[in-house]
LUMKOL-297025 format. One record per residue (C-alpha): residue number from 1; residue in three letters; x, y, z. Coordinates in nm, 3 decimals, padded with zeros to 5 digits. Example, Ala and Ser with C-alpha at 12.3 -4.5 7.8 and 13.67 -1.06 7.14 Angstrom:
<r><k>1</k><r>ALA</r><px>01.230</px><py>-00.450</py><pz>00.780</pz></r>
<r><k>2</k><r>SER</r><px>01.367</px><py>-00.106</py><pz>00.714</pz></r>
//
This chain:
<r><k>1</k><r>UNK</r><px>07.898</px><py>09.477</py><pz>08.772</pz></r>
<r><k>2</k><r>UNK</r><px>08.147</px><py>09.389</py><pz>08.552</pz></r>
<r><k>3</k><r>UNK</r><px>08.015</px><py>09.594</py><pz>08.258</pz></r>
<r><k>4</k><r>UNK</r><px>07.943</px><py>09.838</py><pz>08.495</pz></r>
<r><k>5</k><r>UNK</r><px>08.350</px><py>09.862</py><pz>08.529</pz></r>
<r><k>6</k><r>UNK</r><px>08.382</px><py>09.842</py><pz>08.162</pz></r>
<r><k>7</k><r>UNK</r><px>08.174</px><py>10.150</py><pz>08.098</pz></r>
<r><k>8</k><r>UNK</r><px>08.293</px><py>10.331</py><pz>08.388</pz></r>
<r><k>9</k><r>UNK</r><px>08.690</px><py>10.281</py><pz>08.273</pz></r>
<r><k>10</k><r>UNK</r><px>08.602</px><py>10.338</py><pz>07.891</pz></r>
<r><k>11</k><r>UNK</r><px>08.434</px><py>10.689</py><pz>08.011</pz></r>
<r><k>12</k><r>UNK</r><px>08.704</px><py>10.793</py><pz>08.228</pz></r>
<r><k>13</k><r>UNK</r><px>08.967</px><py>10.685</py><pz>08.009</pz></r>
<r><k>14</k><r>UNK</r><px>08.857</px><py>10.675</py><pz>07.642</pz></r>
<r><k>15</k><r>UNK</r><px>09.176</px><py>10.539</py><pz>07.473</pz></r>
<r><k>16</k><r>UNK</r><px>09.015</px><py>10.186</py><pz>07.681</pz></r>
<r><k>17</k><r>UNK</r><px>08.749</px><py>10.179</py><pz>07.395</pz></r>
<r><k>18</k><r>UNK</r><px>09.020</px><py>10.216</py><pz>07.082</pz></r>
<r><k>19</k><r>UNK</r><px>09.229</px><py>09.937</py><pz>07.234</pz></r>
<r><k>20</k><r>UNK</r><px>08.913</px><py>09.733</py><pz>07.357</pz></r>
<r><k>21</k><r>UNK</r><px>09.032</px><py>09.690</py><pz>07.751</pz></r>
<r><k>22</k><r>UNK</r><px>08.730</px><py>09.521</py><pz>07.914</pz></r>
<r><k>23</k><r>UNK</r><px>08.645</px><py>09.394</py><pz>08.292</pz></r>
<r><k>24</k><r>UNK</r><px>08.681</px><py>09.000</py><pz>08.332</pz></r>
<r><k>25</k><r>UNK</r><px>08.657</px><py>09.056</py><pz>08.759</pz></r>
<r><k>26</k><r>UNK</r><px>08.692</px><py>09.348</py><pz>08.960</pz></r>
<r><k>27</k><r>UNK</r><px>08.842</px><py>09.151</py><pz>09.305</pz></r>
<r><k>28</k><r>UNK</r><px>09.138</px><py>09.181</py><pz>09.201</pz></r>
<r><k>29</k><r>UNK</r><px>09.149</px><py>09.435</py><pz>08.956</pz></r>
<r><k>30</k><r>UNK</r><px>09.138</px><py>09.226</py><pz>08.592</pz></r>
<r><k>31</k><r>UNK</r><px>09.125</px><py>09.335</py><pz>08.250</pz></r>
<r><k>32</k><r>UNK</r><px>09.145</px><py>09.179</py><pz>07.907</pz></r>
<r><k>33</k><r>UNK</r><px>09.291</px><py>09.343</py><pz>07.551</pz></r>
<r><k>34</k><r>UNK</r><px>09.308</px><py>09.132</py><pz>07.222</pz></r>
<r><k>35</k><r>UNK</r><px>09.506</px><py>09.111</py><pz>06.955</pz></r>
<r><k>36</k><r>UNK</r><px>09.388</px><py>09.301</py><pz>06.622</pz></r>
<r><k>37</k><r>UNK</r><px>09.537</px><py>09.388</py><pz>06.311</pz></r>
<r><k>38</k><r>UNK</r><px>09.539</px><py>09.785</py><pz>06.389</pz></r>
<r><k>39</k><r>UNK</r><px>09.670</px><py>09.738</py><pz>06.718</pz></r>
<r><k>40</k><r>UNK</r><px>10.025</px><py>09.564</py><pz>06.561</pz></r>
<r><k>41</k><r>UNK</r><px>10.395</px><py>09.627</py><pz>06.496</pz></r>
<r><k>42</k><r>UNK</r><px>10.624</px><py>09.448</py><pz>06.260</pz></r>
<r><k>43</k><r>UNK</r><px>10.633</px><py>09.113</py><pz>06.195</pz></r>
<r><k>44</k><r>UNK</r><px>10.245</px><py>09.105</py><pz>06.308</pz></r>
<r><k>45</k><r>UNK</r><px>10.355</px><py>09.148</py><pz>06.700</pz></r>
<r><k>46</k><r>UNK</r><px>10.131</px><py>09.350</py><pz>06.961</pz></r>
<r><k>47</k><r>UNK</r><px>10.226</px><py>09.712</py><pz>06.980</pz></r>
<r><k>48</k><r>UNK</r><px>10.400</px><py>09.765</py><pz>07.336</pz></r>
<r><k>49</k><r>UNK</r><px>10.210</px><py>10.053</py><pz>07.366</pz></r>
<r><k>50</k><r>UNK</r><px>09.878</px><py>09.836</py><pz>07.330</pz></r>
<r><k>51</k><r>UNK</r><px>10.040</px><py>09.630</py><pz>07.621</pz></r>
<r><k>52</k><r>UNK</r><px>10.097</px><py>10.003</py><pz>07.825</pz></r>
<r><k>53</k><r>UNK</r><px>09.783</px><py>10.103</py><pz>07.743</pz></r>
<r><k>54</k><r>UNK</r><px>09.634</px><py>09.740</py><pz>07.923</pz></r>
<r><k>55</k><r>UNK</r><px>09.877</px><py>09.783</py><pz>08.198</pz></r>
<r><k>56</k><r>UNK</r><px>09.791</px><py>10.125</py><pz>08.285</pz></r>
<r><k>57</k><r>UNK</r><px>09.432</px><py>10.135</py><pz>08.254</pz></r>
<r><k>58</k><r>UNK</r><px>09.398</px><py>09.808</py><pz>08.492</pz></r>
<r><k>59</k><r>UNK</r><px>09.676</px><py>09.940</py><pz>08.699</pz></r>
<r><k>60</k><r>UNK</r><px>09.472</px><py>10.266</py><pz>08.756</pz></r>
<r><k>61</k><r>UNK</r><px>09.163</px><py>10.118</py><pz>08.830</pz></r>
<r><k>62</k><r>UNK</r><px>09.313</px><py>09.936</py><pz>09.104</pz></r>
<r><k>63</k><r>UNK</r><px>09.446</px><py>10.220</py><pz>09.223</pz></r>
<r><k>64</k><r>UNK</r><px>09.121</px><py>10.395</py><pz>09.248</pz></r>
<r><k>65</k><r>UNK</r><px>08.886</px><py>10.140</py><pz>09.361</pz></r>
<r><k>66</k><r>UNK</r><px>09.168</px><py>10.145</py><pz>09.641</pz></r>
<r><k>67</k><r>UNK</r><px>09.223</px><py>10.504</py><pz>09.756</pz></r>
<r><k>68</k><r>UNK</r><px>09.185</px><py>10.589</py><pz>10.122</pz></r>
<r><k>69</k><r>UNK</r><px>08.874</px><py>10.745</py><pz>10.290</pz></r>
<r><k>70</k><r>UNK</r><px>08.858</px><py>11.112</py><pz>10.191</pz></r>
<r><k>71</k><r>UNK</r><px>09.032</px><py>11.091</py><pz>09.840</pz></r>
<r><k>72</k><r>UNK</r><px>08.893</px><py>11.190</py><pz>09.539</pz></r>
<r><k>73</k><r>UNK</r><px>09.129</px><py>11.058</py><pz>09.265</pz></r>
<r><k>74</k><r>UNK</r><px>09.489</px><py>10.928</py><pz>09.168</pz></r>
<r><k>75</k><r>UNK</r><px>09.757</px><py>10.997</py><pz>08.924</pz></r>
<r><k>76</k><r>UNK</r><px>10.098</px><py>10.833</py><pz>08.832</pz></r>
<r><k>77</k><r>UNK</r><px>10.389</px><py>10.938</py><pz>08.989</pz></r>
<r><k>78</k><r>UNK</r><px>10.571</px><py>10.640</py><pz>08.813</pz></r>
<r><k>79</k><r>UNK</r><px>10.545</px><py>10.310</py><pz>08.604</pz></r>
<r><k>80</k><r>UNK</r><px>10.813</px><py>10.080</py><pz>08.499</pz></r>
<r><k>81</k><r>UNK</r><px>10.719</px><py>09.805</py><pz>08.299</pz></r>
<r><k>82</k><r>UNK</r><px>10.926</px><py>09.478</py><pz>08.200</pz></r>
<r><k>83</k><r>UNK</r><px>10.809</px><py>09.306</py><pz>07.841</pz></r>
<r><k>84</k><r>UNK</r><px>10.898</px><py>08.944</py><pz>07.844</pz></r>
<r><k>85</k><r>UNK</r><px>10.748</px><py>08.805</py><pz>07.515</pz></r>
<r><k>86</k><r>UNK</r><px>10.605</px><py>08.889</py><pz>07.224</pz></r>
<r><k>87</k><r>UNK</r><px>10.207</px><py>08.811</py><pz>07.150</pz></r>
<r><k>88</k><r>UNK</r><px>10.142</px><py>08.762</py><pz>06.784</pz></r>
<r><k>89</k><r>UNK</r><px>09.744</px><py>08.640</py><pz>06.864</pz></r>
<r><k>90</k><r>UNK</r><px>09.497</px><py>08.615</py><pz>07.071</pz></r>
<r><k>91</k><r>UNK</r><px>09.380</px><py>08.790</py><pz>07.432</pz></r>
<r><k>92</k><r>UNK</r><px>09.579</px><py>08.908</py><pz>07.711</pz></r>
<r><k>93</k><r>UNK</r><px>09.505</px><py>08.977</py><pz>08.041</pz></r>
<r><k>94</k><r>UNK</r><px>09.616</px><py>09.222</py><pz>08.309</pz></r>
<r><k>95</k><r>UNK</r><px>09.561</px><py>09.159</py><pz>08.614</pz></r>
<r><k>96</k><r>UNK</r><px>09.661</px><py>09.427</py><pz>08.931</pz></r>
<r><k>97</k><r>UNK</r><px>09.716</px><py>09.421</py><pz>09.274</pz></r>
<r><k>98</k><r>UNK</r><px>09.845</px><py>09.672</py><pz>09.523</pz></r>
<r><k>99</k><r>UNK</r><px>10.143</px><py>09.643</py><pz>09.697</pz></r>
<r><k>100</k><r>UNK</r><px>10.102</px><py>09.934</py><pz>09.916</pz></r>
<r><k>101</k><r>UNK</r><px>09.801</px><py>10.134</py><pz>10.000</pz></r>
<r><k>102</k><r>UNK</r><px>09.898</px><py>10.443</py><pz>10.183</pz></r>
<r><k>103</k><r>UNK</r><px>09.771</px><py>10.783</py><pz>10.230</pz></r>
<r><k>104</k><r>UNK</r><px>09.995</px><py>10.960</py><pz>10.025</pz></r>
<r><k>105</k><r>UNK</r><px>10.074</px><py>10.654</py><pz>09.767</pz></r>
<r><k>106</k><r>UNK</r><px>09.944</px><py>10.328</py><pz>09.617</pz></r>
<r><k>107</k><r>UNK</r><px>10.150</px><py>10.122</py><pz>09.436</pz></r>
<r><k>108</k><r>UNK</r><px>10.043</px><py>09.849</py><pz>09.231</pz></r>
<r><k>109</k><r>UNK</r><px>10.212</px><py>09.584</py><pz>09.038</pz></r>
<r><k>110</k><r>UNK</r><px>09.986</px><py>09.434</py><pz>08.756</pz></r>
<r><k>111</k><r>UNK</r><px>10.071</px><py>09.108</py><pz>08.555</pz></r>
<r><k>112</k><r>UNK</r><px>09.988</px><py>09.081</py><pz>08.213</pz></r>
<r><k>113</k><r>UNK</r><px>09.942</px><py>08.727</py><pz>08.064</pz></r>
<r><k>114</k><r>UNK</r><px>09.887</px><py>08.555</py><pz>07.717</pz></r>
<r><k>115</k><r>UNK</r><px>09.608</px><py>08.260</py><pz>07.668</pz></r>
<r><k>116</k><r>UNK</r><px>09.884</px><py>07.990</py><pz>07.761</pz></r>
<r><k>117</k><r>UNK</r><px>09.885</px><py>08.193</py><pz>08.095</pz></r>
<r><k>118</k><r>UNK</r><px>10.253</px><py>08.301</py><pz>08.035</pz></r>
<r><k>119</k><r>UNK</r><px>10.405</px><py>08.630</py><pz>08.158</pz></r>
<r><k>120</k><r>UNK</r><px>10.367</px><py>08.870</py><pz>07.898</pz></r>
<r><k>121</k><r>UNK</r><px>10.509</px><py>09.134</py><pz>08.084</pz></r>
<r><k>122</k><r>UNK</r><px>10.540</px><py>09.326</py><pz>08.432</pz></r>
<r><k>123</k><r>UNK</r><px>10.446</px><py>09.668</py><pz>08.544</pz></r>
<r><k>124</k><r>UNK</r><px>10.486</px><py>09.847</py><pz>08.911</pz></r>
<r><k>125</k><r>UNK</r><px>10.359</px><py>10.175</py><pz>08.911</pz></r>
<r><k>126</k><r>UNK</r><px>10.380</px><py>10.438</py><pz>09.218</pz></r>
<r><k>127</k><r>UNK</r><px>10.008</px><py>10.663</py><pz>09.246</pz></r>
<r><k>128</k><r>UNK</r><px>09.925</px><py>11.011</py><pz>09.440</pz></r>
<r><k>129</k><r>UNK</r><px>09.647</px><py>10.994</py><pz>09.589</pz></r>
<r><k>130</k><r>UNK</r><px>09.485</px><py>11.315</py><pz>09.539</pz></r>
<r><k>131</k><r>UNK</r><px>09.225</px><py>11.480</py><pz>09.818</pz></r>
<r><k>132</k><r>UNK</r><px>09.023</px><py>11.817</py><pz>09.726</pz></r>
//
């Protein structure tokens, strides 16, 4: 199943591939990114955007495998994301859970955490949830 998530979030959003997001567990929502040389800033630090990219694609997913009977899909409506420290190695994992499930909007706050299980950083994003 998990792989099954992994394929199914790498074909639906294909920027998951470049920056290697994979499925660790799908109750809740959890993904993992690791460090790599092209994926860094100065001073050999994880590009925030790397960290967005996590943050978003686990944050969506949640989203999804959430939406109400009769929806079809989601989109952002908003994401606001607090960085807390720098990762200069290893993995990090994001993991998402929603805060509201509504039929209009999900929101879902996902954590994202280094190896030493501290806070990386924080994101709470606001989804439509789209019918046909």
């Amino acid at each position: 199943m998990v792989d099954d998530a992994t394929a199914f979030l790498r074909a639906a959003m294909p920027l998951c591939a470049t920056y290697g997001v994979r499925a660790v567990t799908l109750e809740p929502s959890s993904w993992r990114s690791t460090w790599a040389p092209d994926r860094l800033t100065s001073g050999g630090i994880l590009h925030g955007g790397a960290v967005m990219a996590l943050a978003d694609s686990a944050g969506a997913y949640c989203a999804f495998a959430n939406l109400p009977e009769g929806a079809t899909a989601t989109a952002t409506i908003e994401s606001k994301t607090n960085r807390l420290r720098a990762v200069r190695s290893g993995t990090i994992r994001a993991t998402s859970r929603v805060l509201h499930a509504g039929g209009t909007t999900i929101v879902v706050e996902t954590e994202m955490r280094d190896e030493q299980d501290r806070l990386v950083a924080k994101t709470t994003r606001t989804q439509a949830v789209l019918r046909k």
